[in-house]
C-alpha positions in Angstrom: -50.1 38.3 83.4 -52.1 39.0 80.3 -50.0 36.7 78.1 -51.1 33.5 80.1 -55.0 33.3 78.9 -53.8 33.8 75.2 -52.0 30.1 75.5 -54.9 28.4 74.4 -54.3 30.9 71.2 -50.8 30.3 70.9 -51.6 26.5 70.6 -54.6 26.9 68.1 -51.7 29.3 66.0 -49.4 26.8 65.9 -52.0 24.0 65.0 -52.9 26.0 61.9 -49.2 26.0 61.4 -48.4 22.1 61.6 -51.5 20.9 60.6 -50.7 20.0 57.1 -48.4 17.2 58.6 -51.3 15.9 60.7 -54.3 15.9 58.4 -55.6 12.7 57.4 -57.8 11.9 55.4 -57.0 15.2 52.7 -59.7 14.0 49.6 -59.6 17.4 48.5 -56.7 19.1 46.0 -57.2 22.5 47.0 -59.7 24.6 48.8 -60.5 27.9 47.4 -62.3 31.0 49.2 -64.8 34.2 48.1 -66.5 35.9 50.2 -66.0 38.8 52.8 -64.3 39.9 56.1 -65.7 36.7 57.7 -63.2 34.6 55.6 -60.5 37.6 55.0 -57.1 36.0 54.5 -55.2 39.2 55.0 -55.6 41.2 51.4 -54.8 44.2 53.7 -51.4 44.1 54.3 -51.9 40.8 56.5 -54.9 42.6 58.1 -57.7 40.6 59.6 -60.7 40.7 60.6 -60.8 39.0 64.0 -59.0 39.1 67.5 -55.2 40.0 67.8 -53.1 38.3 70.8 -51.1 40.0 73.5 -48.1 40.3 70.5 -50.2 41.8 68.0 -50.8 38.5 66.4 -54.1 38.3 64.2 -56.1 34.7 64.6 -56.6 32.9 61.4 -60.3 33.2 60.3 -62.6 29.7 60.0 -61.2 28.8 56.2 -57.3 28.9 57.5 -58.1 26.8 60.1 -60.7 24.2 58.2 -58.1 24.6 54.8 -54.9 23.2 57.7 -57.1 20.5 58.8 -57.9 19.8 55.5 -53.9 19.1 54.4 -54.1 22.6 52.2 -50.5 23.9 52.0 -51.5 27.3 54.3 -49.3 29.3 50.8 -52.7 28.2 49.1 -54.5 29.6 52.4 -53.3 32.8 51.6 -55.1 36.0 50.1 -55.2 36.5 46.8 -55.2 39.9 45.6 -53.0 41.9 48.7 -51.1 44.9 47.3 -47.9 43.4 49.4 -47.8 40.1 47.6 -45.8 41.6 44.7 -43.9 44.0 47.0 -42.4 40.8 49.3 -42.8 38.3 46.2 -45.2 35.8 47.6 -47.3 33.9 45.6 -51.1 35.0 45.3 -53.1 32.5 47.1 -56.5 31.1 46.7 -58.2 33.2 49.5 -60.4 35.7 47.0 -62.3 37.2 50.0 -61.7 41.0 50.6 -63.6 42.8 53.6 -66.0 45.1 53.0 -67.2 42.7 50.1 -71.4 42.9 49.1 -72.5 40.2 47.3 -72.3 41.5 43.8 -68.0 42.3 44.4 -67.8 38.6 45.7 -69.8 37.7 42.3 -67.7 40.2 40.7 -63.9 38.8 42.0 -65.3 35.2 40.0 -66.1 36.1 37.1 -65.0 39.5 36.4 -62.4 41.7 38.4 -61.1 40.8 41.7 -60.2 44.0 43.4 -58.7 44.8 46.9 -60.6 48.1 47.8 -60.4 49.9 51.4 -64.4 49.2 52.4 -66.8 52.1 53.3 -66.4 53.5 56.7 -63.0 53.0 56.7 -60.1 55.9 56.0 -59.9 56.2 52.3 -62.7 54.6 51.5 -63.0 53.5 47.7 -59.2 53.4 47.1 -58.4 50.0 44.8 -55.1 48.9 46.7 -54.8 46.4 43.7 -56.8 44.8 41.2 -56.3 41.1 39.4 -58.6 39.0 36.8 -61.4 37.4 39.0 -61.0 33.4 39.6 -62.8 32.6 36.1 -62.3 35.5 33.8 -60.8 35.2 30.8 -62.7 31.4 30.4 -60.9 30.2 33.1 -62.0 26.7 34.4 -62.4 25.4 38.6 -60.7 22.4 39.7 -63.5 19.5 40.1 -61.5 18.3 42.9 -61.2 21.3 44.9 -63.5 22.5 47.5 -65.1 26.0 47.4 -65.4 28.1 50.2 -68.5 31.0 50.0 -69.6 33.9 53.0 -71.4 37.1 51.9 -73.8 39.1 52.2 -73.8 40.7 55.9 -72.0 43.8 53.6 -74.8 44.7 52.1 -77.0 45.6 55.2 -74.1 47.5 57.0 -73.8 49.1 53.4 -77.9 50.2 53.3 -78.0 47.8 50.5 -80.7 45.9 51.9 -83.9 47.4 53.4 -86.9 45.7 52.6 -87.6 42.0 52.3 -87.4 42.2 48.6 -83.8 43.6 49.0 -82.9 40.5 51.4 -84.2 38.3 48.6 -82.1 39.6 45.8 -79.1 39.8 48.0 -79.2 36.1 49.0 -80.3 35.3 45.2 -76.7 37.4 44.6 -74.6 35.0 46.8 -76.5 31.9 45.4 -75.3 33.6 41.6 -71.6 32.9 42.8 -71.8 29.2 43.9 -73.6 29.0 40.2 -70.9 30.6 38.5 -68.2 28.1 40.3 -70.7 25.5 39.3 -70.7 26.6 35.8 -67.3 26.3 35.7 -66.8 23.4 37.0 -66.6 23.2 40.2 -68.7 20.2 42.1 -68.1 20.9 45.9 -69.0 24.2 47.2 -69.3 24.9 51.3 -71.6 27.8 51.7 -72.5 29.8 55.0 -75.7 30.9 55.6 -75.9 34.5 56.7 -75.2 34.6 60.6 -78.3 36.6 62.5 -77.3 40.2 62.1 -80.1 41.2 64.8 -78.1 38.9 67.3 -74.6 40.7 67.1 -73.2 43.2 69.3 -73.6 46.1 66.5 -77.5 46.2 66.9 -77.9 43.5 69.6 -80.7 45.7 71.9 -80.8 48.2 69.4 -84.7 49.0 67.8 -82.7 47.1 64.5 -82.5 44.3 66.0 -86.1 42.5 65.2 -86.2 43.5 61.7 -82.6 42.9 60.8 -82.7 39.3 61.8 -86.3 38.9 60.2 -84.3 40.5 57.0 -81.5 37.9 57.6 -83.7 35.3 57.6 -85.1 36.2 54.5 -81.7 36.4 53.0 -80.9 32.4 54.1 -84.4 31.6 52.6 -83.6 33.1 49.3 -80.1 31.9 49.1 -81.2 28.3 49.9 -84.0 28.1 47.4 -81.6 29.2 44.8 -79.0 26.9 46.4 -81.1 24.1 45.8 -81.5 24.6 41.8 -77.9 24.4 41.1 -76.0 21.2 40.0 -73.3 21.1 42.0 -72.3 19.1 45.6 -73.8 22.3 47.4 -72.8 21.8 51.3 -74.5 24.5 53.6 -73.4 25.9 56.9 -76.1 26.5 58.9 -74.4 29.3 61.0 -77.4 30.9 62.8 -78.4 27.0 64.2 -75.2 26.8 65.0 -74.4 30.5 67.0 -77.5 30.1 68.4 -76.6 26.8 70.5 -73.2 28.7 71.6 -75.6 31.5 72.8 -77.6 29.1 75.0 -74.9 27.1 76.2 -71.8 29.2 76.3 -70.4 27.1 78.8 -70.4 23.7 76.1 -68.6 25.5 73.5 -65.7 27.0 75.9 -67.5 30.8 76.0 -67.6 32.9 79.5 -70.8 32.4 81.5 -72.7 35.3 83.0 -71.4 37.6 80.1 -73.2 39.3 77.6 -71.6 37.4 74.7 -73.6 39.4 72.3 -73.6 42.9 74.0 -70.1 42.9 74.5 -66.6 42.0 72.7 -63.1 41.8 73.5 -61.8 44.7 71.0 -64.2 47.5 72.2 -64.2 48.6 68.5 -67.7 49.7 67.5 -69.1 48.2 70.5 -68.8 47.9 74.4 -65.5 46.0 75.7 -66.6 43.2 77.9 -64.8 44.8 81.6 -63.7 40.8 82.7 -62.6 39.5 79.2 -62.5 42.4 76.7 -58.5 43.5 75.4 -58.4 45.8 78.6 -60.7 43.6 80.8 -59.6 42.0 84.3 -58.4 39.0 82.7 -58.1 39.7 78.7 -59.1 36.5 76.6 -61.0 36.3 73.3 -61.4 32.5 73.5 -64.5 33.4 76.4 -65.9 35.8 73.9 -68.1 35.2 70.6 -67.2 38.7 68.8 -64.4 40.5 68.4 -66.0 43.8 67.8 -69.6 44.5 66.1 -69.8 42.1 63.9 -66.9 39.7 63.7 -66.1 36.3 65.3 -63.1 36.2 67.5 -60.8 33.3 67.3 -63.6 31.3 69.5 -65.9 31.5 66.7 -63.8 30.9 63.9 -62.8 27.6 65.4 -66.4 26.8 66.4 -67.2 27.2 62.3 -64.2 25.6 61.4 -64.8 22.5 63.3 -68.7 22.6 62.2 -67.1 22.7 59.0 -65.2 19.6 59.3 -67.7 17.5 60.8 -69.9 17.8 57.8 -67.0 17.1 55.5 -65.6 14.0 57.4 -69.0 12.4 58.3 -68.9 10.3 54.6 -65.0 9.0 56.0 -66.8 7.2 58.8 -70.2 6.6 57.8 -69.3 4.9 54.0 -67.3 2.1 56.4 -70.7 1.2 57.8 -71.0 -1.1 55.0 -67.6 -2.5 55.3 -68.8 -3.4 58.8 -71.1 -5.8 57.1 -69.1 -6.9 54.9 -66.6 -8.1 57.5 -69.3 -10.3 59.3 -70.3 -11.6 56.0 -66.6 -12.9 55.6 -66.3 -13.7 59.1 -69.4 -16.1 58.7 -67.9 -17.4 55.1 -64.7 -18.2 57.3 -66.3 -20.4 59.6 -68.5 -22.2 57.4 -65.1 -23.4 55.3 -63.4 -24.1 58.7 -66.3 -26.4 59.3 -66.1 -27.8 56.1 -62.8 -29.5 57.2 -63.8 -31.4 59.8 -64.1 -35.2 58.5 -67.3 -35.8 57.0 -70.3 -38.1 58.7 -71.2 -41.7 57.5 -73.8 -41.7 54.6 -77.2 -40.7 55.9 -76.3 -39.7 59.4 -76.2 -35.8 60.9 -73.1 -33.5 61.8 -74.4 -30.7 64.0 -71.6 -28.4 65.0 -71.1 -25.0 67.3 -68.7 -22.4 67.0 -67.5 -19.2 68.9 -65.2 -16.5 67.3 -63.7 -13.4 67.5 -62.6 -10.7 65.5 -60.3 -7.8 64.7 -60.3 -5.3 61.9 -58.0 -2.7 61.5 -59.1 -0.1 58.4 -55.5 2.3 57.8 -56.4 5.9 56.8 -57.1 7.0 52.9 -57.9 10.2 51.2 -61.5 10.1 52.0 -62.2 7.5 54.7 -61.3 7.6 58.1 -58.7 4.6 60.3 -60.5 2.8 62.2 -60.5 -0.3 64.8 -62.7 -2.5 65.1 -63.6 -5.6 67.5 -66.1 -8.3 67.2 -67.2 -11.7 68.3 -69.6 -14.0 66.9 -71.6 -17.3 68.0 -72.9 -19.9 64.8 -74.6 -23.2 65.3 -75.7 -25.1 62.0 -75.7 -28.7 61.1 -75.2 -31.1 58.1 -76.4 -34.8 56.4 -74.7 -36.5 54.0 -76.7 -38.0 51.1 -74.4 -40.3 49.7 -70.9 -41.0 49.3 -70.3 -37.6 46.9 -72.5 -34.7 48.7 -73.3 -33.5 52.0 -76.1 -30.5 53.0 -76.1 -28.4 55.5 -77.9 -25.4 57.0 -75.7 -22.4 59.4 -76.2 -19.7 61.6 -74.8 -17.2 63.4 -75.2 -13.6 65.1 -72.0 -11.7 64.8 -71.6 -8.4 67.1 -69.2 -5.7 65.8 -68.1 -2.5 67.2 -65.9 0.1 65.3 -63.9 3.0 66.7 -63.2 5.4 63.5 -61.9 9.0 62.9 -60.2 11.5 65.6 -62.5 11.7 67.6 -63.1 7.6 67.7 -66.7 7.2 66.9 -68.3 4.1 68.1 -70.3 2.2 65.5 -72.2 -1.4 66.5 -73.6 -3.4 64.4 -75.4 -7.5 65.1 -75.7 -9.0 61.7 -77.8 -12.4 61.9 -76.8 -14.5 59.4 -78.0 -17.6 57.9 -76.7 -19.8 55.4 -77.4 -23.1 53.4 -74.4 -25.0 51.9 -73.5 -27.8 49.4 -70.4 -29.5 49.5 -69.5 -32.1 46.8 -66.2 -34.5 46.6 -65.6 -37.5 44.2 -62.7 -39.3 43.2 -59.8 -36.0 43.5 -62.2 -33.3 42.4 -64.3 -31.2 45.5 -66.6 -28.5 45.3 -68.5 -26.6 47.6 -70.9 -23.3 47.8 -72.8 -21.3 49.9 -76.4 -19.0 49.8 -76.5 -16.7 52.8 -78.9 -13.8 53.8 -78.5 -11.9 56.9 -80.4 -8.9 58.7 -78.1 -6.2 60.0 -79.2 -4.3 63.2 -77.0 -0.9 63.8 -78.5 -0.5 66.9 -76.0 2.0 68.6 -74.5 5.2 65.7 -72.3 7.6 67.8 -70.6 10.3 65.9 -68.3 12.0 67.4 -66.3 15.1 66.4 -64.2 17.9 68.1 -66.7 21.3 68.3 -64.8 24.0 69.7 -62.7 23.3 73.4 -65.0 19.9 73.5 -66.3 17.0 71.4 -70.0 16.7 70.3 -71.5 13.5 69.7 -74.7 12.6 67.2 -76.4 9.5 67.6 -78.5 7.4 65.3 -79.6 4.0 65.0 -80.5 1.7 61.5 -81.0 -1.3 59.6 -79.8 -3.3 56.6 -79.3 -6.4 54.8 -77.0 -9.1 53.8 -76.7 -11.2 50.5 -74.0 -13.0 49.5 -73.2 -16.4 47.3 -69.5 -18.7 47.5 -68.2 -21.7 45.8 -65.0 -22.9 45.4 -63.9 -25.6 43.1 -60.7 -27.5 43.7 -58.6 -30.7 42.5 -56.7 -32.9 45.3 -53.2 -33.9 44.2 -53.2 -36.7 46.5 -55.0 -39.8 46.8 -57.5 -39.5 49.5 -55.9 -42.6 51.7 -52.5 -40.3 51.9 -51.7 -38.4 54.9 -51.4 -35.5 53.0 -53.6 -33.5 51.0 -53.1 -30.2 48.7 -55.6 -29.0 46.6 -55.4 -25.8 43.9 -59.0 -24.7 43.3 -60.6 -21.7 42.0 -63.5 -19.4 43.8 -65.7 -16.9 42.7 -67.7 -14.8 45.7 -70.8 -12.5 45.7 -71.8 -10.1 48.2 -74.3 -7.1 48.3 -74.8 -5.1 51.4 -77.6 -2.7 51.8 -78.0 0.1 54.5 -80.7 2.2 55.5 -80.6 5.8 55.3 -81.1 7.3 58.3 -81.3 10.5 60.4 -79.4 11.7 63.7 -81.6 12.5 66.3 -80.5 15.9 68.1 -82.2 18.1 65.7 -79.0 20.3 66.6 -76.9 22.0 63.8 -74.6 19.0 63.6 -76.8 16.8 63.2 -77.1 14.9 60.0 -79.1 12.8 57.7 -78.1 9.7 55.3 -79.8 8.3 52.6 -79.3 4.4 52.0 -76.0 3.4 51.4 -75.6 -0.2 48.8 -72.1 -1.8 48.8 -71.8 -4.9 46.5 -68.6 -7.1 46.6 -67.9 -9.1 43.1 -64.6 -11.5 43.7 -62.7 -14.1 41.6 -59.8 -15.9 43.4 -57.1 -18.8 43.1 -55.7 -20.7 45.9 -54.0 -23.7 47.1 -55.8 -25.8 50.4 -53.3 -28.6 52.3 -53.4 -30.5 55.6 -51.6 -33.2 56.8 -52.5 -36.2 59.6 -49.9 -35.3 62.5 -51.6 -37.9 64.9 -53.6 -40.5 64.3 -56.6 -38.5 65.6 -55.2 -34.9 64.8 -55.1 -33.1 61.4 -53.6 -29.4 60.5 -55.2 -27.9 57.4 -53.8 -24.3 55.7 -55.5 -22.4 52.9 -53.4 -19.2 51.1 -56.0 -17.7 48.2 -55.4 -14.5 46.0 -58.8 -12.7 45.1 -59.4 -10.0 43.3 -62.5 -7.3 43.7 -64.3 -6.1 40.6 -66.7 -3.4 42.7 -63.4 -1.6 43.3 -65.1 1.6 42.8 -65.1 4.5 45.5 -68.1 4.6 48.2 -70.1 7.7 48.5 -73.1 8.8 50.6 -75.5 11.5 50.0 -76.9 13.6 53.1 -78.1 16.6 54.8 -78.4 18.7 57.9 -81.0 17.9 59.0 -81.8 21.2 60.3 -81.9 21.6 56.5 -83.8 18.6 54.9 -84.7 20.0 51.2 -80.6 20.6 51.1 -78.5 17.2 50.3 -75.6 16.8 48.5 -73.7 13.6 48.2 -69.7 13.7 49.1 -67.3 10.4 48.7 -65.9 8.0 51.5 -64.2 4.8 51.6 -62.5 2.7 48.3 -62.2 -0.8 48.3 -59.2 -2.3 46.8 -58.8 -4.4 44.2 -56.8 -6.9 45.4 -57.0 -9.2 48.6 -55.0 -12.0 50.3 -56.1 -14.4 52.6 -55.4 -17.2 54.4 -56.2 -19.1 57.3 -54.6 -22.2 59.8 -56.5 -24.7 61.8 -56.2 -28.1 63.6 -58.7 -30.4 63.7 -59.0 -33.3 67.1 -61.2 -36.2 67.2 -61.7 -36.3 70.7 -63.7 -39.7 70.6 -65.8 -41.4 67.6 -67.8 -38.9 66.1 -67.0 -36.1 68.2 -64.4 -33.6 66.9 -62.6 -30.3 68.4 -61.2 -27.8 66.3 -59.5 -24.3 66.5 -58.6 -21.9 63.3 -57.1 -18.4 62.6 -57.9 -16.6 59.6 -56.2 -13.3 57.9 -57.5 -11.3 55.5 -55.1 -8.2 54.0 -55.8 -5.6 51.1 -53.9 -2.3 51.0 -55.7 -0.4 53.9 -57.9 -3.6 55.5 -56.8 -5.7 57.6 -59.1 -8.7 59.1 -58.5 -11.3 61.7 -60.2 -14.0 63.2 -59.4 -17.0 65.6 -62.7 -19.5 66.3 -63.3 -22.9 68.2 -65.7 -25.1 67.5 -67.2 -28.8 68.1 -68.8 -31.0 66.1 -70.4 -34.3 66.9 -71.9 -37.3 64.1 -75.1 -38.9 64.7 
């Protein structure tokens, strides 16, 4: 019977395991770790520092699990410096954190020596099982591409290291010292933990050290963020007290055993008291209900809980940089059923054309590197009207509210957005050669922002509302190869398209750990095309019309975002989303019906493909001369 509550284990193991196959998006080319026990690997002979099953199995700690998600080939995962690497063979990996580590060996195993040494209290304290050049020594460079991975510092109070405020300060300005070092050589994003509340774990939880050790740890985080702050680097922290302190307050959210002392207690019974109903030799055994595993570290439930805290920072830019997108699709939604309208016959010289139209839409974003799939649905309602000057132009006004709503990433966040959308429009035709343009401006009204994300056993959502605004200018200019009397018509023609979306920054509004901030986001959309237009009279009161069109995007480069917890406002760092592509095909199919003098029907599809986007769109509309 004790092997059954370790299932939920099992499954998390063998996730670790497979994950590689399943992550998506993986922006990242490696991820490399320093720190301490907290993000141990297994330099120890495979040793960690966290929960074993029933079989003696050790859980992976938070940088396994967030390095699988990730797509990190789990060799990479591995420690690097463990004395039974070169016994078996394996590889070193790029998991530099030893336990036992204070600040200055985690500096140390950067830039200097990187040593695998059996940590004080332990038997044979002081022995160097093996040593290896730090990461950098020797003028070694970091991959810009690669994201860093940085604990410390909860070594050097259990060591006596720290005992004042003053030593607090200089131990976080230590930790800061390594992210600047990675900086310095060349690394650009760089995840950092702040320093969990020492005073709030089971070592000197209801001990007299209790108050001042997590006053001291507080101190530490305020150092290590001030110092955080001055470097020049994509500095992403964790903020890990925030975030254990919501787990203690609703334990029941985040999986945990209710009614327990989850800080008094943990399932090992090493240096602490074993919880009697879920500790190792408790009525029911299972570290998934408890937050430690002994008197200081996490048990799997924790690891996963910083893992997946982790992730949702990192794969907030995959969602939120398609916001923009989501604009951009009703701006070409609108574009596509102004030129629908522009095939309808045109009025007698000086009389109006007023026309309505109803739509809907569906847009399908695949999966990249560093944005999110997503679906999306939409549907949209335009009105506009037109008068012809004279026998070569014709004016009109349009316009239309367009409602969107986009599922995106695992979890399938919900974004809506209502852009209103107007437009004026020329269009020109004389003897073969026809012309026509558009100038449209549109307010965008993200009324409803749900981010949602996996957080332990459950999902977490963040919720946020903003605004933005539209621009955008078309014209096309084409030659008819046909007389106009003849019953058929194609036309080559030429476009050019313009289009700049702005969105405004926002914050989320939980004020919880997760929650996140987001500075304005601009997305502008330059386009040259080629195409070929037809139709043909079926009936005498019937027409089908077909437009194919190559375009190619010169704003092709890749989307980022800059933001913050906001939690931790004076802390942003800016991390990249969603690419456009260079090249798009479109085309579109519609049938136009006089119904009686003046009065015409019409109904149109319209497809839009790149590499990743795809966009469709079906519309009726009438339109009646007077």
């Amino acid at each position: 019977m004790r092997k059954a509550p370790f299932l939920r284990f099992t499954l998390a193991s063998l996730a670790l395991a497979c994950s590689q196959a399943f992550a998506a998006p993986s922006p990242y080319s490696s991820m490399i770790v320093f720190g301490d026990s907290l993000s141990d690997s297994g330099q120890f002979g495979g040793i960690r520092f966290t929960n074993r099953d029933a079989n003696g199995n050790y859980a992976p700690v938070s940088p396994m699990i967030l390095g699988g998600r990730l797509g990190v080939d789990p060799a990479e995962l591995g420690p690097s410096t463990s004395p039974i690497n070169p016994i078996l063979g394996v590889p070193d990996g790029n998991n530099w954190a030893v336990g036992g580590y204070t600040t200055q060996q985690i500096l140390d195993s950067i830039t200097t020596t990187s040593e695998t040494i059996i940590p004080p209290g332990r038997p044979g304290a002081g022995l160097v099982l093996r040593d290896r050049p730090g990461y950098l020594a020797n003028g070694l460079r970091a991959d810009p591409n690669a994201l860093y991975y940085l604990t410390g510092g909860g070594n050097d109070f259990l060591q006596g290291l720290v005992n004042s405020p003053a030593d607090a300060v200089a131990a976080g300005s230590r930790l800061a010292a390594s992210a600047q070092a990675l900086q310095q050589g060349g690394a650009r994003y760089i995840m950092v933990w702040l320093l969990p509340d020492l005073g709030q774990t089971p070592n000197f939880s209801g001990t007299p050290q209790q108050g001042p050790l997590s006053l001291l740890s507080g101190a530490f985080n305020q150092s290590l963020l001030s110092q955080l702050g001055q470097i020049d680097a994509e500095i992403i922290p964790l903020n890990i007290p925030v975030l254990l302190s919501e787990a203690l307050a609703s334990p029941e959210q985040f999986g945990l055993a209710s009614g327990q002392n989850l800080v008094g207690t943990c399932y090992s019974g090493e240096g602490c008291v074993e919880n009697p109903v879920y500790g190792a030799n408790g009525a029911t055994p299972d570290p998934t209900k408890l937050l430690f595993n002994d008197s200081v570290h996490p048990t799997i439930a924790g690891q996963q809980l910083i893992a997946d805290y982790a992730y949702s920072i990192l794969s907030a830019p995959w969602e939120l940089t398609l916001l923009p997108e989501m604009a951009h699709a009703s701006v070409r939604a609108h574009q596509d059923e102004l030129r629908n309208q522009w095939q309808t016959p045109w009025q007698a010289v000086g009389q109006w054309q007023a026309f309505v139209a109803s739509g809907a839409q569906d847009l399908d974003y695949d999966g990249q590197r560093s944005a999110a799939s997503g679906d999306g649905r939409g549907y949209n309602l335009t009105l506009g009207g037109s008068y012809r000057l004279n026998d070569a132009w014709r004016l009109g006004l349009a316009g239309g509210v367009y409602r969107q709503k986009l599922e995106a990433g695992e979890q399938d966040s919900d974004y809506k957005l209502d852009s209103y959308l107007a437009s004026v429009f020329a269009q020109y035709r004389q003897d073969r050669w026809w012309a026509d343009a558009a100038l449209t401006a549109g307010h965008l009204d993200y009324s409803d922002l749900k981010r949602t994300f996996a957080l332990g056993v459950n999902d977490r959502s963040e919720k946020g509302d903003t605004d933005g605004e539209a621009w955008a200018m078309s014209g096309r200019l084409g030659y008819n190869l046909a007389a106009e009397s003849s019953s058929w018509q194609l036309a080559p023609f030429i476009s050019a398209d313009y289009a700049r979306v702005k969105v405004d920054g926002y914050d989320e509004k939980s004020g919880r750990s997760t929650a996140l901030g987001f500075d304005d986001q601009e997305r502008t959309s330059r386009r040259l095309g080629v195409g070929l237009l037809g139709s043909v009279q079926v009936l005498p009161s019937t027409r089908l019309f077909a437009e194919v069109a190559q375009e190619h995007e010169f704003e092709d480069d890749q989307q980022d975002v800059t933001m913050h917890l906001t939690s931790l406002p004076a802390n942003d760092f800016t991390l990249t989303g969603y690419t456009p592509h260079s090249d798009l095909t479109r085309a579109s199919l519609g049938v136009s019906h006089e119904v009686v003098a003046g009065l015409h029907l019409r109904g149109n599809y319209n497809w839009r493909k790149s590499d990743e986007l795809t966009q469709q769109g079906v519309s009726l509309g009438v339109s009646v001369d007077f």
